[in-house]
N, C-alpha and C positions, 0 to 999 in steps of 0.2 A: 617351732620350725618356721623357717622362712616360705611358705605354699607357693611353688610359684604361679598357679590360677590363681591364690590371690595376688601379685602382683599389679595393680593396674595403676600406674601413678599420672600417668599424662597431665588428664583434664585436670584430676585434684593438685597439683604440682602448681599448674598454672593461678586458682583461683583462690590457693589457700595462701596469697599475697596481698589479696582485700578483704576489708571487714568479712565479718559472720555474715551478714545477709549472702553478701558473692558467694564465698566458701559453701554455703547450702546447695546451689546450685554445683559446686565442684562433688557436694556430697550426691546429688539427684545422680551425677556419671557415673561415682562410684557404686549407685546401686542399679543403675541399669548395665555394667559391666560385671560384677558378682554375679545378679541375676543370667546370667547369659554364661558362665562361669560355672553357677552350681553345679554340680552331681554331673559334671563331665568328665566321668573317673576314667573314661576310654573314648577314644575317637567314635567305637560303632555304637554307642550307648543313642537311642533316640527316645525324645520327650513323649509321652502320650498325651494327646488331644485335649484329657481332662484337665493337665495341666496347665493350661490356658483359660483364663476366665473373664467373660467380657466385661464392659464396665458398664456401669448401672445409673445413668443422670437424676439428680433427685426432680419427683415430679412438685410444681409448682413451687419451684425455690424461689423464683422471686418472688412470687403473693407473698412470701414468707421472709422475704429478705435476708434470707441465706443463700448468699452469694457467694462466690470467690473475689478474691481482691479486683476483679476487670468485670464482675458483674455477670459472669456465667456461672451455670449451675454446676454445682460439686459433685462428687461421684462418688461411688464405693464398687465392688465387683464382691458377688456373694453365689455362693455354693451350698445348694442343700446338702445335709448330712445323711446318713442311711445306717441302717440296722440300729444298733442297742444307742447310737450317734444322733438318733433323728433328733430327740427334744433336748439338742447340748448343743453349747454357742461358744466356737471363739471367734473374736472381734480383736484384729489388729490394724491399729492405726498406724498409718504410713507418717517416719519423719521427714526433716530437710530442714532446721534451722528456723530461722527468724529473720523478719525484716524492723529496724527501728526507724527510716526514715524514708519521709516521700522517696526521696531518689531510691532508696535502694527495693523498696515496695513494687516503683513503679519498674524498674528492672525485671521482678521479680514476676508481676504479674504476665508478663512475655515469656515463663517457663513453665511447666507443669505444676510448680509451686505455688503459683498465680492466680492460675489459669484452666479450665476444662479444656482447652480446644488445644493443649497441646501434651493433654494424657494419652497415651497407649490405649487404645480399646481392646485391648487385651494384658493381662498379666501372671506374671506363673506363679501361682501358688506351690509353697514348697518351705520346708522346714516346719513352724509352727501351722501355717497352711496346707500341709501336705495331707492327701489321703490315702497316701501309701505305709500302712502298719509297720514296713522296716523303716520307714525314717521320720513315724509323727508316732510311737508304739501309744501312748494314752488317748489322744485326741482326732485321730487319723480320720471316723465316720463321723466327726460333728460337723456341722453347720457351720459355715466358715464365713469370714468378711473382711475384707479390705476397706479401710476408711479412708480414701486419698486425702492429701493435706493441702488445701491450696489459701489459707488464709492468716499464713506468718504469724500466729501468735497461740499454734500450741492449743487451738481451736478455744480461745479466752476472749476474742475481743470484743467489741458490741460499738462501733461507731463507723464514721462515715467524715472522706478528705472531700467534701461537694468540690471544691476548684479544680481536682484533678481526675476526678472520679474514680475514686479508692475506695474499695468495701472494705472496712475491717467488720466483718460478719463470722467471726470464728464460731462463739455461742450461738447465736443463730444457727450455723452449718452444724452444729453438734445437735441439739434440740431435733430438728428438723428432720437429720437422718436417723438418730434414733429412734424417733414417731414414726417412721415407715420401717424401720426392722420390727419394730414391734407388730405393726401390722401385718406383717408376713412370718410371722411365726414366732420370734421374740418374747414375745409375750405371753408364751407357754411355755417357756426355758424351764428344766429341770436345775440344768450346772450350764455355768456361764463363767468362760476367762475372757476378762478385757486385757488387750496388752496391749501395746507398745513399743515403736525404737524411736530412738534420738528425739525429737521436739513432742514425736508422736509419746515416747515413754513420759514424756511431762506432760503430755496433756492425759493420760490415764491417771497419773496420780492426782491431777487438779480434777476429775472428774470422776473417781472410782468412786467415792458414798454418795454421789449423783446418779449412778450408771445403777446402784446397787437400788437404789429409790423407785424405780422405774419398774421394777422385775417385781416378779411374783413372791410373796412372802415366805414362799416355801423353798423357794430355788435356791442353789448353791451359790455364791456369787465371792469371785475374788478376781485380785489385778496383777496386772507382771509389768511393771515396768522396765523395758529393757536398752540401757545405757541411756536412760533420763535421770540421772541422778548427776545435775551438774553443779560443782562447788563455788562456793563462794569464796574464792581463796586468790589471795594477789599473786601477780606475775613476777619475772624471776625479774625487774625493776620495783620491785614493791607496790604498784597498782592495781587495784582492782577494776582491772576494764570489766569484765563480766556485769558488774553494779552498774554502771554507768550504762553499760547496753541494755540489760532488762530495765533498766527505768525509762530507756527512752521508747523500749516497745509497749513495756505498759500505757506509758503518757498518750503515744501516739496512738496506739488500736483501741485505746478506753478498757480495761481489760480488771481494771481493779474488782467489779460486780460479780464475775466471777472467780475470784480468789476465796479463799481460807477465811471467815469473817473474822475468826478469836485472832489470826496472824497478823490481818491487815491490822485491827485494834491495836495491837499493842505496837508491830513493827513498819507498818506504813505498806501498800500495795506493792512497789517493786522488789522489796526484800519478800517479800512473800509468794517471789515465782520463783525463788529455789527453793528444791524439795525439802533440804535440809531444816527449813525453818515451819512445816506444817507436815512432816508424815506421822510426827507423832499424833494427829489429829485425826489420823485418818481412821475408820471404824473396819472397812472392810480389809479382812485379811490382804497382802499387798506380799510380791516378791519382788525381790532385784535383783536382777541380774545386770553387772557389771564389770568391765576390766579395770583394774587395780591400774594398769596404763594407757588407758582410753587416748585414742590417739588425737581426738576430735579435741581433746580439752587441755591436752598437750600442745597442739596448736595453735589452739585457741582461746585456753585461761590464761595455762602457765607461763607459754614461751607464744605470744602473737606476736606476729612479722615485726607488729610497730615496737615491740621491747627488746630486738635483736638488727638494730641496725646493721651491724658488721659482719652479720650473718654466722655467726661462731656456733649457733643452734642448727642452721640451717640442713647437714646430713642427718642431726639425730632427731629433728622433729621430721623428718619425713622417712627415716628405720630407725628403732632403738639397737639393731645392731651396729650401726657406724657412731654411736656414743661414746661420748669418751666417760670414764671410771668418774671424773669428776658430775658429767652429768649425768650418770645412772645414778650417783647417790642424792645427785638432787629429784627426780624422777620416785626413788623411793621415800622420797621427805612428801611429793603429792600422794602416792600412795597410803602414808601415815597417815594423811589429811584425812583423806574419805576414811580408812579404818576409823581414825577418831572418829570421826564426825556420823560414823553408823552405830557405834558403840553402844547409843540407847536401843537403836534401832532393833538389834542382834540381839538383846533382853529380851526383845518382846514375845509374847506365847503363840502368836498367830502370824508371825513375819517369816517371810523365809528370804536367803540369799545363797548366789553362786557367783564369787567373787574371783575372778582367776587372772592369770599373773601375764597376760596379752596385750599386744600392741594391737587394738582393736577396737570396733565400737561394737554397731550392735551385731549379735549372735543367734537372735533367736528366730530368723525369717529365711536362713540357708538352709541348707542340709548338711553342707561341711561343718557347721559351727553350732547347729543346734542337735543331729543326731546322726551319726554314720560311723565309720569304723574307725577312722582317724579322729573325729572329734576333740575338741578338747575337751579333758576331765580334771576331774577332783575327786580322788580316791576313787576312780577308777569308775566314776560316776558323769555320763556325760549331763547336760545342760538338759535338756529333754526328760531325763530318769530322774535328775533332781527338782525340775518342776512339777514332774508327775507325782512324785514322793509326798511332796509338800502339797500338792492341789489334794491328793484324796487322804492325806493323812496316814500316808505311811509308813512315815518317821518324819522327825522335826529337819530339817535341813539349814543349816547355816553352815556354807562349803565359803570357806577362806584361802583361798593359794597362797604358797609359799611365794617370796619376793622373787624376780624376774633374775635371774633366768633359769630358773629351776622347774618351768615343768614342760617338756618337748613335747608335749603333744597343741601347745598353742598355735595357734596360726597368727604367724605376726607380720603383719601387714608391712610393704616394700614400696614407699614409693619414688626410689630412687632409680630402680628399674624398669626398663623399656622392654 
């Protein structure tokens, strides 16, 4: 169904016309409009106070030169847990894209994405941060964390633009803030989920058997990345912009040192920042959660502004309902793509996924999308029940949706309306 609280097309309308770096920043509106959005099932419904959680600047980021791209200190926003919740952690890292070039860096670091001084000092935890039992039922008393993103490369990169004064300090900002969650209790985790949406779910998989390293030998430890699973697959001009863009983030943030070592060996550093080419590498059990029509990659791999001059894309990349028959079957020709392309993936004994049939990105930081009454499911399973399934070993969980438009409980994003 078309939600109309999700409706919010303005800002992203406007920015999903230039490169990936802009379009991040149309994605930052889209999640501070969601956010503002959640769980306003009724006009008299009011947030509780806990809801709000302040933000956290890391101490001595510069001795440490974990910076943000403009050279302020990075942030996260953390919540102790309570009851049987105290010694359990989840850590979700905040997305927004990427930046490949000075210009678009330097853009970049003027927005939240950037930048500390122009984050929220406050933010609402809700859906996988919720600690409300009806809309986080497994993980609701843990120990929560927000990891802001403000260093464009999926927190990989490790160099420095001196003529412009650009950090690319993402490994740095990762190291750094995980040495002070560890010092504040971290480092007594019993069970621990790292996750992720959009750049953020890529940088959980490029760091989940680093994240697991760090933790106590006895502790439970897995990753969710959620709607970071992006393909390497050409545009509907036969291009592979997507290749071309991660190689120039790569080159630009220095970012090879932390990739995959067997991936880079044999396939070079920029093909090794899609998932597709190192999760079978990965040790720590890992889920993914993804839309079968993620609308970010519909925008942006298969059908980007620069492959649709004449604009003949242009109603059905911003709703899959004003699609014409011709391009829904192109639309399920990407959805075959990632099917392939998870195939080994979906073998494996410790993988879990919830693949569902939505015009959508990530799902798992709402409450509409990760656990409530409408929800989206699969078999009757929302997104939340099947993570929790698979975290404590419930049952094995590999949830496949049927092809679009077959299941009305999705929430498929509109942003054609005002």
């Amino acid at each position: 169904m078309a939600n109309p609280r999700l409706r919010l097309l303005l800002p992203w309308r406007k920015f999903s016309r230039r490169d990936c770096a802009i379009a991040a920043f149309g994605f930052t509106v889209f999640i501070f409009f969601l956010s503002l959005i959640s769980d306003s099932r009724t006009s008299t419904k009011t947030i509780a106070p806990l809801d709000f959680v302040d933000l956290t600047l890391l101490r001595n980021a510069e001795d440490q030169g974990a910076v943000c791209l403009d050279g302020s200190a990075p942030g996260y926003h953390f919540r102790s847990g309570f009851g049987s919740g105290s010694n359990n952690w989840v850590l979700h890292i905040e997305g927004g894209g990427w930046c490949n070039t000075v210009s678009s860096c330097l853009f970049r670091k003027t927005t939240a994405l950037g930048s500390s001084n122009y984050m929220e000092r406050q933010v609402r935890f809700s859906g996988i941060l919720s600690h409300d039992s009806s809309q986080n039922p497994d993980f609701f008393g843990w120990n929560k964390v927000k990891v802001r993103y403000c260093d464009g490369a999926s927190f990989a990169g490790n160099s420095q633009q001196n003529e412009t004064q650009l950090f690319f300090r993402g490994q740095r900002i990762w190291k750094a803030v995980m040495d002070e969650l560890l010092s504040i209790g971290l480092s007594k985790a019993k069970q621990v989920l790292l996750s992720g949406c959009s750049a953020g779910g890529l940088a959980t998989l490029i760091h989940c058997d680093d994240f697991q390293a760090i933790l106590p030998k006895d502790a439970t430890v897995k990753c969710l990345a959620d709607a970071g699973f992006f393909l390497d697959e050409k545009d509907t001009t036969g291009n592979r912009r997507m290749q071309s863009f991660y190689r120039d983030v790569v080159h630009l943030q220095g970012v090879a040192d932390s990739l995959d070592k067997d991936c880079v060996e044999r396939m070079g550093p920029s093909q090794c920042f899609f998932p597709q080419e190192f999760i079978k590498n990965i040790k720590t059990p890992v889920f993914l959660v993804n839309p079968a029509y993620d609308f970010w990659q519909i925008q942006n791999v298969l059908v980007p502004s620069e492959s649709d001059p004449s604009g003949i894309w242009a109603k059905c990349r911003l709703s899959i309902q004003k699609c014409t028959p011709g391009q829904i079957e192109i639309l399920h020709g990407f959805r075959n793509s990632l099917l392939k392309t998870l195939s080994e993936f979906q073998a494996s004994k410790d993988g879990g996924m919830f693949i569902n049939s939505c015009f959508s990105h990530c799902q798992t930081w709402i409450t509409e999308t990760w656990h409530s009454l409408n929800s989206p499911r699969i078999d009757n399973k929302t997104i939340a029940e099947s993570v929790g399934d698979w975290y404590f070993n419930r049952k094995s969980v590999k949830q496949i949706d049927c092809p679009y438009p077959c299941n009305p409980s999705c929430y498929n994003m509109d942003f054609t309306r005002r």
